[in-house]
C-alpha positions as CSV (number, residue, x, y, z in Angstrom):
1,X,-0.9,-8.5,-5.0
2,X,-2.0,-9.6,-1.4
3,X,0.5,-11.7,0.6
4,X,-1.2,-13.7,4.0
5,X,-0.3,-16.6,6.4
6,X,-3.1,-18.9,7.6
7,X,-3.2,-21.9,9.8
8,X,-5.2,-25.0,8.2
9,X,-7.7,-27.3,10.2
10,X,-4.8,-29.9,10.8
11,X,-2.4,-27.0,12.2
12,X,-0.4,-26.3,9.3
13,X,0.5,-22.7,8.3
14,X,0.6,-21.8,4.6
15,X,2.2,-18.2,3.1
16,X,1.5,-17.1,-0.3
17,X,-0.7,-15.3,-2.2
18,X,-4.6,-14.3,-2.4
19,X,-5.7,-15.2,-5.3
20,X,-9.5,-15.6,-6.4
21,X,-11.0,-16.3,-2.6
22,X,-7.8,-19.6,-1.8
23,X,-4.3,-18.9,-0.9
24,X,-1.1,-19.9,-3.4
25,X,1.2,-21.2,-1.6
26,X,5.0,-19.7,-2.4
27,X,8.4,-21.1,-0.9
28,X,9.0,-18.1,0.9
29,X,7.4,-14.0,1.5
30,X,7.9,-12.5,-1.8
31,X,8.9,-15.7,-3.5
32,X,8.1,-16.6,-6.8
33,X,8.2,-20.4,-6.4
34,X,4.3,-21.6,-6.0
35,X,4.5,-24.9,-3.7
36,X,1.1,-26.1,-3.6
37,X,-2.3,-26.4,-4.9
38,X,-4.5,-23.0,-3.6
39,X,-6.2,-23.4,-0.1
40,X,-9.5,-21.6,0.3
41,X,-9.5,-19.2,2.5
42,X,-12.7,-20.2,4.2
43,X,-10.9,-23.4,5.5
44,X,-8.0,-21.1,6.7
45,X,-7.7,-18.8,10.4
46,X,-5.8,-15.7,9.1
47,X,-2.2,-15.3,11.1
48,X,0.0,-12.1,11.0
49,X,1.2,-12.1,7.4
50,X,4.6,-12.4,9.0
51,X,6.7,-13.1,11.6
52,X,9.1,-10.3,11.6
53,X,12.7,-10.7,12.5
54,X,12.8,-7.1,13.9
55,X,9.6,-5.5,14.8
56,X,10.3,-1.5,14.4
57,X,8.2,0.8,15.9
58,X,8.4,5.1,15.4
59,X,7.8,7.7,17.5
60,X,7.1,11.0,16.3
61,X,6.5,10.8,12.9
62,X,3.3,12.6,11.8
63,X,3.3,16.6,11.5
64,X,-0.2,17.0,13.0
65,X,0.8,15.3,15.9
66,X,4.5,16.8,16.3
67,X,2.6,20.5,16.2
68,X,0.2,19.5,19.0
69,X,2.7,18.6,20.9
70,X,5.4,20.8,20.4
71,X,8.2,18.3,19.1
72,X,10.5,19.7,16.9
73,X,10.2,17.0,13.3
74,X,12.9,14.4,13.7
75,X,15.9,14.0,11.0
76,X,16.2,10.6,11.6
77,X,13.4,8.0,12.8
78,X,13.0,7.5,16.5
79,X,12.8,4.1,17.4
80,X,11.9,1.3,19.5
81,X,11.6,-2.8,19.1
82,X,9.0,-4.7,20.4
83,X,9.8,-8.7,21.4
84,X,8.7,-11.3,19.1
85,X,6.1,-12.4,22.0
86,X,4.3,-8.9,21.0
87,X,3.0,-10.0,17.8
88,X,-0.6,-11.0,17.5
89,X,-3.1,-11.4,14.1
90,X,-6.6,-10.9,12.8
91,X,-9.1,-11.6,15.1
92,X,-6.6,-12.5,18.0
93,X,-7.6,-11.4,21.6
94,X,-5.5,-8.9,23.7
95,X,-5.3,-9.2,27.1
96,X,-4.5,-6.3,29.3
97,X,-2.0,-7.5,32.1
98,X,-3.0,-6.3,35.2
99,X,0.6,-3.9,35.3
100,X,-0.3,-2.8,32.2
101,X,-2.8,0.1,33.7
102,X,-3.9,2.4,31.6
103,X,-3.6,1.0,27.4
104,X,-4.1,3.1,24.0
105,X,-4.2,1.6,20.8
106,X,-2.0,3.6,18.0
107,X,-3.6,2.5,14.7
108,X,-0.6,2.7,12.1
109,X,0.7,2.2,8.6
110,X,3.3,-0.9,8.9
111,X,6.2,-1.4,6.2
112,X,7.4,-4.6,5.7
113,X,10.6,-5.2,4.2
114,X,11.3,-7.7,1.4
115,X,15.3,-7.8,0.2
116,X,18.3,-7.3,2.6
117,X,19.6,-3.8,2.7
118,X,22.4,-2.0,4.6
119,X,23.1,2.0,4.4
120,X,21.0,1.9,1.2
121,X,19.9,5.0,-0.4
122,X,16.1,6.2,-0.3
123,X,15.8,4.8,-4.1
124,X,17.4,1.4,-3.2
125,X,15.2,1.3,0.0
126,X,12.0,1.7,-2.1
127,X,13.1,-1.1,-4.3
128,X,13.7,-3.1,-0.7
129,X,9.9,-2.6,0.7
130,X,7.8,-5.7,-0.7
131,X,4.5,-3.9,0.6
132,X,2.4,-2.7,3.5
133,X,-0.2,-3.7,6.3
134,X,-1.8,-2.6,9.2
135,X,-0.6,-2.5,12.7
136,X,-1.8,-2.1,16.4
137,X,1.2,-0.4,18.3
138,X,-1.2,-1.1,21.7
139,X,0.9,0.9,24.4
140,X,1.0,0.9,28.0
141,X,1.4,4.5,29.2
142,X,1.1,3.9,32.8
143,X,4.5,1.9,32.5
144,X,6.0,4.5,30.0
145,X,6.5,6.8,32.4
146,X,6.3,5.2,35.5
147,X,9.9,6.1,36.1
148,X,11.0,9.4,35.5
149,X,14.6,8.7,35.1
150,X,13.9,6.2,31.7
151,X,10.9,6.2,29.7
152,X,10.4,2.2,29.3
153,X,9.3,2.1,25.3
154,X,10.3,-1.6,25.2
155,X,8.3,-3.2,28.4
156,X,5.1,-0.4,28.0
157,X,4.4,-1.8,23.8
158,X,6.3,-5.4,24.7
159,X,3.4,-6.7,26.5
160,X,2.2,-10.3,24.8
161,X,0.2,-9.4,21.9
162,X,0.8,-5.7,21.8
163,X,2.1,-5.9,18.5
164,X,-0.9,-6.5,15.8
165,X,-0.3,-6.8,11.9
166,X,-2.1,-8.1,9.0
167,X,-4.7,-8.8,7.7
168,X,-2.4,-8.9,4.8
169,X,0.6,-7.6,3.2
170,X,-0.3,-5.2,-0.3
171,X,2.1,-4.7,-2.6
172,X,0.6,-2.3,-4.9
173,X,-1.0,0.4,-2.9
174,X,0.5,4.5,-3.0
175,X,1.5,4.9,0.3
176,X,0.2,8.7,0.0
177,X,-3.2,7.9,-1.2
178,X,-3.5,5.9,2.2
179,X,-6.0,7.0,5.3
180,X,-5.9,5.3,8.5
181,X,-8.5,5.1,10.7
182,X,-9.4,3.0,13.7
183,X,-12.8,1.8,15.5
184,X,-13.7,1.0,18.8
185,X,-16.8,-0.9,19.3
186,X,-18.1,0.3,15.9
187,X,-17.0,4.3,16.6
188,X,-14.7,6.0,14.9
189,X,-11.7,7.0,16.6
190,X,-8.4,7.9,14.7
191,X,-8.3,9.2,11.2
192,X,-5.5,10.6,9.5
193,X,-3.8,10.5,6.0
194,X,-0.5,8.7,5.9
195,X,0.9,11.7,3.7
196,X,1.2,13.5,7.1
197,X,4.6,11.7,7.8
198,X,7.3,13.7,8.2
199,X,9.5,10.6,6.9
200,X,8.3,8.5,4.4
201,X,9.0,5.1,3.7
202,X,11.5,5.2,1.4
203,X,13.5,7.6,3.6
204,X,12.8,5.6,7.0
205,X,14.0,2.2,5.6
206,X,17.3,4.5,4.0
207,X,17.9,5.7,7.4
208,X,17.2,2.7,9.5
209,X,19.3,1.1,7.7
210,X,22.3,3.3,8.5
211,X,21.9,1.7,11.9
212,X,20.9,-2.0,11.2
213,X,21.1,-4.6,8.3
214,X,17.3,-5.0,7.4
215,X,16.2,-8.3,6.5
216,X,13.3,-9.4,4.3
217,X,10.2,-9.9,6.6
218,X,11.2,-7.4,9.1
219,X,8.5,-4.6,10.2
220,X,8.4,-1.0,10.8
221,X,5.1,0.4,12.0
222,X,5.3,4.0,10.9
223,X,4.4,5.6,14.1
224,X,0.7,6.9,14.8
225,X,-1.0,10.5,14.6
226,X,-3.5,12.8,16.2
227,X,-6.6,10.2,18.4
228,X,-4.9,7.3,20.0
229,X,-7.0,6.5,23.0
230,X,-7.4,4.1,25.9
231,X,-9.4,0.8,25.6
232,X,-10.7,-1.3,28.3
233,X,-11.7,-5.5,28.1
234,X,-14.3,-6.4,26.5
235,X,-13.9,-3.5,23.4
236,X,-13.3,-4.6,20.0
237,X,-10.8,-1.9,18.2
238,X,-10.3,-2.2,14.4
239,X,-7.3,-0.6,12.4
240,X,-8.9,-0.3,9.2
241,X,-6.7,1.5,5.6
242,X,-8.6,0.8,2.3
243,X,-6.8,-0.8,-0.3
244,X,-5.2,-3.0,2.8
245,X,-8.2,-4.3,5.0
246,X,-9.7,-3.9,8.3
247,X,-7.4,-5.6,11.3
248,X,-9.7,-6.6,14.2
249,X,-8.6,-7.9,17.7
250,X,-10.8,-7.9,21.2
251,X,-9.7,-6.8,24.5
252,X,-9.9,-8.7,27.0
253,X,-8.9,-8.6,30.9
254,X,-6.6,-10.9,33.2
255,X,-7.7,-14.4,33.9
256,X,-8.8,-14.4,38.1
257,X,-6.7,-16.9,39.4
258,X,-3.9,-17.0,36.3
C-alpha cells in the first residue's frame, strides 16, 4: 500500500491511498475510513506524504560510514530535529540561502510512524511504524561548524526546505532488501544498502521513544552513509529506493534583491 498527499486544481489537499493511477481519500494517515470518490493523480501536484509533528533526523548510523570515519557505533540514536519550515515535496525547489555556504544532500531511508508509543519495546515499535519514504536531509556544513564551541545541527539542516520526504509513504516494503541511491543531474552519487544500519528501525523507534512520546505522522530520517556531496543552483538531485520512488527537487540560488 502507497499512502500520498496532493493538492487539487482548486487548492484543496487530499491524503489517502494510491490506488489504480487516483488517490482514495481516508479520514486520516493510516485510516481506514475512505472519505471520497478517487482523484486521479494526473489532476493532483504531489505534497510531502506528511506533515510530521517531529521531524527526526540521525547521525551516525551506517557501519561503512562510522569505519571511515572512525566513530565508535552508537548504542542509542544520535539525534537532531529539523523545524517544520524544513519540509519540502516532490518536485519542490530548494533554495540555497546565501549563509548557507557550502550544502550536501544526504539521500536517506525515512520512517514514519503510525500509532502513539512511549518506552515501547523493539517488537511494539515495529507494530508502531505504518511505513517508509524517502528523504533529503540537505545540510549546511559551512554553518555546522562554523563555531567550534557548538556544532549548530538545528540551524545548518533547518534552513526552509532542507527537509525533503515523499514521494510516498510504502507500507509493505523489507526495510533490508532496501538500496538507496541518489542522482545529481542524472549521475549517480550515493548508493548504499539500508541493511548497513547499525540500528534498525524497530530498535531506533524502541529507543527514541525512551526519550519522547512518538506520535502517528512523525518522521525519522535514518541517517545517511558513505557519498553525500555538495550541490550548487541550478542542479537537480534525486533520492531514488525501489519499491518507494524517486524524490526529485531543484536547486536553486537567492533571489538578487530578496
Amino acid at each position: 500500500m502507497y499512502w500520498a498527499r496532493g493538492k487539487t486544481a482548486t487548492d484543496e489537499t487530499v491524503t489517502g491511498v494510491i490506488v489504480n493511477d487516483s488517490l482514495e481519500p481516508r479520514a486520516a494517515l493510516g485510516a481506514d475510513k475512505v472519505i471520497g470518490p478517487p482523484v486521479p493523480l494526473a489532476d493532483l501536484t504531489l505534497l510531502a506524504p506528511v506533515v510530521p509533528g517531529k521531524f527526526i533526523g540521525l547521525w551516525n548510523n551506517f557501519k561503512a560510514a562510522a569505519e571511515k570515519n572512525g566513530h565508535e557505533h552508537p548504542t542509542h540514536p544520535l539525534y537532531f530535529l529539523k523545524p517544520d519550515s524544513a519540509l519540502s515535496g516532490p518536485g519542490a525547489t530548494i533554495t540555497i540561502p546565501p549563509s548557507a555556504g557550502r550544502v550536501v544532500f544526504e539521500g536517506e531511508l525515512g520512517i514514519v510512524i503510525g500509532k502513539t508509543c512511549k518506552e515501547v519495546t523493539p517488537e511494539a515499535a515495529q507494530d508502531a511504524i505504518l511505513g517508509y519514504t524517502c528523504v533529503n536531509d540537505f545540510t549546511s556544513l559551512g554553518v555546522l561548524f562554523a563555531d567550534p564551541s557548538f556544532p549548530q545541527w538545528t540551524r545548518s539542516k533547518g534552513f526552509d526546505g532542507f527537509g525533503v520526504i515523499g514521494p510516498v509513504i510504502a507500507t509493505d516494503v523489507d526495510w533490508r532488501a532496501l538500496t538507496v541511491q541518489v542522482l545529481v543531474n542524472g549521475r549517480e552519487r550515493q548508493s548504499y544498502p539500508a541493511n548497513d544500519m547499525i540500528l534498525s528501525p524497530p530498535e531506533i523507534v524502541s529507543l527514541l521513544s525512551q526519550d519522547m512520546t512518538l506520535n502517528p505522522g512523525d518522521v525519522i530520517a535514518c541517517g545517511t552513509s558513505l557519498g553525500a556531496a555538495p550541490v550548487k543552483a541550478g542542479m537537480e538531485v534525486v533520492v531514488v529506493i525501489e519499491g518507494i520512488g524517486a524524490l526529485s527537487v531543484t536547486m536553486a540560488g537567492p533571489v538578487p534583491g530578496a
